[in-house]
C-alpha positions in Angstrom: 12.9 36.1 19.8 11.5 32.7 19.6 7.5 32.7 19.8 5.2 29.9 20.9 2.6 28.9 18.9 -0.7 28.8 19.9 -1.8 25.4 21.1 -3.0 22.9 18.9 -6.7 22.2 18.9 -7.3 18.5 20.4 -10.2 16.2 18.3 -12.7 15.5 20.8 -16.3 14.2 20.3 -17.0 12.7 23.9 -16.6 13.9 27.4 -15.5 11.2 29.7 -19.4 11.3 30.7 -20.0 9.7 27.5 -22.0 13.3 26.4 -21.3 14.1 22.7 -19.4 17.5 23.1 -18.7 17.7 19.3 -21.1 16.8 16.5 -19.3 18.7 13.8 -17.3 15.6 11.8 -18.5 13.0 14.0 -17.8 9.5 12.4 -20.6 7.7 10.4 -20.9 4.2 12.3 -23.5 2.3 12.1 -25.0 0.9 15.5 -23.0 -2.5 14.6 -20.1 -0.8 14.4 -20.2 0.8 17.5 -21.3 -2.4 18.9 -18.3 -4.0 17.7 -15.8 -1.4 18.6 -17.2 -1.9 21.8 -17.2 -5.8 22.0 -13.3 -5.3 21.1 -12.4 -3.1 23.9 -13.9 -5.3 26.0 -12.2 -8.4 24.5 -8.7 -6.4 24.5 -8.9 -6.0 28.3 -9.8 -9.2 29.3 -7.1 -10.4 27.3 -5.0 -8.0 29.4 -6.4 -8.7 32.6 -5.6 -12.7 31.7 -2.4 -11.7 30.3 -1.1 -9.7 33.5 -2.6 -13.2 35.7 -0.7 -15.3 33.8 2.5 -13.6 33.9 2.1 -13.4 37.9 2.0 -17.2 37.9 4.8 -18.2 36.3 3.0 -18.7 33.1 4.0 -16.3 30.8 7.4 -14.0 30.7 7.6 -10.5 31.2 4.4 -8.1 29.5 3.1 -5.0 28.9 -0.3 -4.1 29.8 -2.4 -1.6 27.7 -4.9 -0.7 30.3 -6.8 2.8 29.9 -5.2 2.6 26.0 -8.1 0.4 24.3 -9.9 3.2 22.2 -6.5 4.5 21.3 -5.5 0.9 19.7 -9.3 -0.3 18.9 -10.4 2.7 17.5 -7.2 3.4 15.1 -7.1 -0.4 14.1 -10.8 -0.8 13.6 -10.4 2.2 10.7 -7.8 -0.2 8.8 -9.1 -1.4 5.4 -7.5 -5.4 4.9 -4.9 -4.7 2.5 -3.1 -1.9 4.6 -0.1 -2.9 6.8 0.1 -2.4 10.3 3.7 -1.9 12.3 3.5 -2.2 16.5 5.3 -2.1 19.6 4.9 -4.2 22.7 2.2 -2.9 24.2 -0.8 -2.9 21.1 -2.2 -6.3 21.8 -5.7 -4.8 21.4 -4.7 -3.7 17.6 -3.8 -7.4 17.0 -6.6 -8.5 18.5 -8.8 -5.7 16.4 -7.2 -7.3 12.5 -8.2 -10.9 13.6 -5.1 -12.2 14.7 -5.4 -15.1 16.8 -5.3 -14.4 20.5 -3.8 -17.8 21.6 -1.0 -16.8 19.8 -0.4 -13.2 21.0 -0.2 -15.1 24.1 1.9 -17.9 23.1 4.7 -14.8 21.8 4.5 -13.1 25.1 5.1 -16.8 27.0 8.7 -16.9 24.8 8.0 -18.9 21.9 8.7 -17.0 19.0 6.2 -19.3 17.0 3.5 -17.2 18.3 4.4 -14.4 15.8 4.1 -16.1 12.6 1.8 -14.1 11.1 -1.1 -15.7 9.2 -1.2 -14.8 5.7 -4.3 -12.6 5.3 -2.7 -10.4 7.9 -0.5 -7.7 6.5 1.6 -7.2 9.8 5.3 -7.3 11.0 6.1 -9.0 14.4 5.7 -7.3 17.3 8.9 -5.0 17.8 10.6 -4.9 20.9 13.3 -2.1 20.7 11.8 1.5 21.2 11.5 2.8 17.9 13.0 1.2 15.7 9.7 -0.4 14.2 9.3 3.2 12.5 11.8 3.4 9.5 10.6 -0.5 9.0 6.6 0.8 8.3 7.9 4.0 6.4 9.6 1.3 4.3 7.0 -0.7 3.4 4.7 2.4 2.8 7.6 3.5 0.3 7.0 -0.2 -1.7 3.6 0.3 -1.8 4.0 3.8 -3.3 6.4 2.8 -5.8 4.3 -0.5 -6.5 1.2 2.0 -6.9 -0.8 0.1 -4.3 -3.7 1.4 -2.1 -1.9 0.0 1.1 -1.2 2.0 3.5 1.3 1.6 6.1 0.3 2.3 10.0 3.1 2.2 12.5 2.1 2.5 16.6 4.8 3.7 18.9 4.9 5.4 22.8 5.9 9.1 23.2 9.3 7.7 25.0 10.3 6.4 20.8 10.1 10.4 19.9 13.4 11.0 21.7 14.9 7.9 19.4 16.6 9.1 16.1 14.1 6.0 14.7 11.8 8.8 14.8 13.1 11.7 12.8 14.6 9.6 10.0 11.0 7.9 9.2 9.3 11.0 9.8 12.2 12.9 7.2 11.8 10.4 4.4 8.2 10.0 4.7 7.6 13.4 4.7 10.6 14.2 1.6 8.9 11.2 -0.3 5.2 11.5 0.6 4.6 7.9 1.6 1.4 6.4 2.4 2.4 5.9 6.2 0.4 7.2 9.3 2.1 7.3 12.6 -0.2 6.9 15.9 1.8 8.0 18.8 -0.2 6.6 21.8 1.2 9.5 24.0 0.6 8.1 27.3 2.4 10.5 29.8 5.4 8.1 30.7 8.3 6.3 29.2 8.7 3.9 32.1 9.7 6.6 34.5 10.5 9.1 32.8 7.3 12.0 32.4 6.0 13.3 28.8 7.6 16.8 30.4 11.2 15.4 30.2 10.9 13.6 26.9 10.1 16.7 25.1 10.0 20.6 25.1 7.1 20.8 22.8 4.0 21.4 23.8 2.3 18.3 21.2 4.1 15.6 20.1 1.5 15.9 17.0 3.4 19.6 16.2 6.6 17.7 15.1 5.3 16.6 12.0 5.8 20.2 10.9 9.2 20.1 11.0 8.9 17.4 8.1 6.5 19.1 5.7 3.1 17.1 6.9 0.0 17.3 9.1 0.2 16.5 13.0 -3.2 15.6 14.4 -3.5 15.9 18.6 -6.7 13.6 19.6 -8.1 12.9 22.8 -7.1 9.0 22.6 -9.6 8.0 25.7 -12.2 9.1 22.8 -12.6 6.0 20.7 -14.7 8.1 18.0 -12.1 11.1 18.1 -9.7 8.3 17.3 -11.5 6.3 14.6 -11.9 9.8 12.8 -8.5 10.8 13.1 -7.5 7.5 11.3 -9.5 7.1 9.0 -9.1 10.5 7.8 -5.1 10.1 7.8 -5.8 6.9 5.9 -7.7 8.4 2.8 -5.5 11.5 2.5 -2.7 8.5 2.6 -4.2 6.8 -0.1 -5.0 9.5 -2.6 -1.6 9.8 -2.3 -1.3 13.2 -0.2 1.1 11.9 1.9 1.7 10.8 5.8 0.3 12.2 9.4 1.0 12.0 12.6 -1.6 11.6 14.9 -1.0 11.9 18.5 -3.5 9.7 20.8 -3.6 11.8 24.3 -3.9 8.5 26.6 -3.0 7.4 29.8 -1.0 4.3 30.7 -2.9 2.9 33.7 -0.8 0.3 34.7 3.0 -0.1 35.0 5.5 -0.1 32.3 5.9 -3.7 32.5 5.4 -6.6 35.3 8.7 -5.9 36.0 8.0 -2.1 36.9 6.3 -0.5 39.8 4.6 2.6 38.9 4.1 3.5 42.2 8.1 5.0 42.4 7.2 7.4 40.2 3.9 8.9 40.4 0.9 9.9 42.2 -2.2 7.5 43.4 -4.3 10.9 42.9 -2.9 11.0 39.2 -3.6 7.7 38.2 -7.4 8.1 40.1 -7.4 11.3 38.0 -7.4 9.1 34.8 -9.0 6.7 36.0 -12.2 8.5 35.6 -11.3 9.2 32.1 -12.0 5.5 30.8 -12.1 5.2 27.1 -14.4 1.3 27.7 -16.6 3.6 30.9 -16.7 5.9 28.4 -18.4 4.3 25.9 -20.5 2.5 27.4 -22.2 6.0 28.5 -22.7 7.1 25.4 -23.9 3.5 24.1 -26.4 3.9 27.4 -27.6 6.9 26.3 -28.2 6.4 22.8 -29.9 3.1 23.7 -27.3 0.7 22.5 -26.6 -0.8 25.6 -28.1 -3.0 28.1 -27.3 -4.8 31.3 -28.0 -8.1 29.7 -25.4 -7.2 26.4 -23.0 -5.9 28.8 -23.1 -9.2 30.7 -23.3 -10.7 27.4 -20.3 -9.2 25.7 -18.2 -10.1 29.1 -19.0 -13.6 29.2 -18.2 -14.3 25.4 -14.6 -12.5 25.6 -13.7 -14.1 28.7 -14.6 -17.6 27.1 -12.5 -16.3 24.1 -9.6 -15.5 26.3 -10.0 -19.2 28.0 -10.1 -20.8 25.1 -7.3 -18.8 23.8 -5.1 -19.4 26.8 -6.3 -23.4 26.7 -4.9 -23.6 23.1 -1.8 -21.8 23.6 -1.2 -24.2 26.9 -1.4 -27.2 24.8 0.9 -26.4 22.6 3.7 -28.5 21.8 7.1 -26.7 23.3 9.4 -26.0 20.9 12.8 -27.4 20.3 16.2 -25.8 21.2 17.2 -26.3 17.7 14.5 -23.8 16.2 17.2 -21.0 17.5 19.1 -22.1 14.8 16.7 -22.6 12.2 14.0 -19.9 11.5 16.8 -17.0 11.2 17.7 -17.4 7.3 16.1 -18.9 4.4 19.0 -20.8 3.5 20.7 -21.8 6.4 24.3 -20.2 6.8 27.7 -22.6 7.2 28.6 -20.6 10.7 25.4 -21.3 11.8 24.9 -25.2 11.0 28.8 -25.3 12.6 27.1 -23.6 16.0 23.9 -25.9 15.6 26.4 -29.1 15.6 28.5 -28.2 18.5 24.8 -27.0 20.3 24.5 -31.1 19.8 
């Protein structure tokens, strides 16, 4: 007769009070870093805030918002060294923001020019992926090359609990678990895959568990913790790169907003629950431990506000001024050497 296990222990080292619940592994940041993990969540959300405005007038197409997910992106991202690689879906805008890509064209991507994701070439990064899941076998991939090239890089693919039902899933997480690739997998579990609950998307009781089944370590972390998260990360990371294989860590998160701006979470569940989470805010979070510890003050709270949103207006001023791109680039940016069928289709586009 089939047995549960018992449940799997959950990284925490923060209450949502910000009190420090956990001191036994507790990362080693400085006060800078702290300060700047901080300084990114902030940043993130005003970018996400301005993202969501924009989109509501006309000025960007449809977008995903990552509200009540910053330490779950920040905190992962911020534990990447620059040579390791890192694979996302559509909703991760504060790990792009976190490896310095530019924000004005994050935004320019999510307005519908496709020029927006040409990535820069100190950033080890594929373009943001659209379909659910399929941006896993891609990282697993790359963290294969790596191996066989004997490189330190390590691959790091972000995906939603909804891409665990896709077969994307299971095939990375087979071979990367058959050929011990330097790949970590953050599943930002947060509760719903557009509608659909965590409850219908799985009969496990952790997503993290599931990396059992392919012969490596699943890691469940509180992913409103931004500390519980760095340490999870980083830790995957270095076992990665001594070459002991992948993880799976699962960020235990909340989506606070809807899917999409073209989504209404209010079909599908409770004010109470999202109130209920609410008070779980990874940035309020923070911010009470960074009181308490002394690190913050109304003045560099004010501070830190100001310079992201003049970041984000900037951002959103150069993105704006942008010249529009030509019909033709359809045609053009698909192949390196252009094929016949497609210079026949170009002409007649004429």
């Amino acid at each position: 007769m089939f047995q549960k296990k018992k449940r799997m222990d959950m990284i925490q080292f923060l209450d949502p009070e910000g009190n420090v619940v956990n001191s036994t592994g507790f990362p080693k940041l400085s006060d800078q870093d702290v300060k700047k993990i901080y300084e990114l969540m902030v940043l993130s959300r005003v970018f996400d805030d301005i993202g969501l405005k924009l989109q509501r007038e006309g000025r960007m197409l449809t977008y995903a918002s990552l509200l009540g997910q910053e330490a779950s992106q920040v905190g992962s991202a911020s534990a990447l060294e620059k040579e390791d690689w890192f694979i996302t879906s559509y909703r991760d805008h504060g790990v792009w923001i976190s490896r310095g890509f530019p924000i004005s064209m994050l935004y320019q991507y999510w307005a519908g020019d496709e020029r927006g994701m040409k990535i820069p070439d100190n950033i080890n990064a594929l373009p943001i992926t659209i379909p659910v899941g399929s941006q896993i076998p891609h990282a697993v991939g790359i963290a294969f090359a790596n191996k066989l090239q004997r490189k330190k890089s390590v691959a790091v693919v972000y995906f939603g609990d909804g891409a665990t039902s896709k077969g994307d899933f299971h095939e990375g997480m087979n071979f990367a678990g058959v050929f011990k690739v330097p790949c970590v997998f953050i599943c930002q579990n947060n509760q719903w895959a557009i509608s659909l609950p965590r409850s219908r998307q799985t009969a496990s009781e952790t997503i993290a568990q599931k990396a059992a089944a392919y012969g490596f370590e699943g890691v469940l972390v509180d992913g409103n913790d931004v500390f519980a998260v760095y340490k999870a990360t980083k830790d995957a990371l270095n076992k990665a790169r001594a070459g002991k294989g992948p993880t799976l860590i699962e960020c235990y998160t909340y989506r606070l907003e809807s899917h999409t701006t073209a989504d209404d979470w209010k079909k599908y569940r409770s004010s109470k629950e999202v109130e209920g989470w609410q008070k779980k805010d990874p940035l309020e979070r923070l911010k009470k431990y960074m009181r308490k510890k002394g690190l913050f003050k109304n003045e560099y709270e004010k501070k830190v506000l100001e310079d992201a949103k003049t970041k984000i207006k900037t951002a959103t001023q150069r993105f704006e001024s942008i010249t529009p791109a030509k019909p033709k680039d359809m045609f053009k940016y698909l192949y390196e050497t252009t094929p016949q069928e497609l210079n026949e289709q170009m002409k007649d586009f004429d």
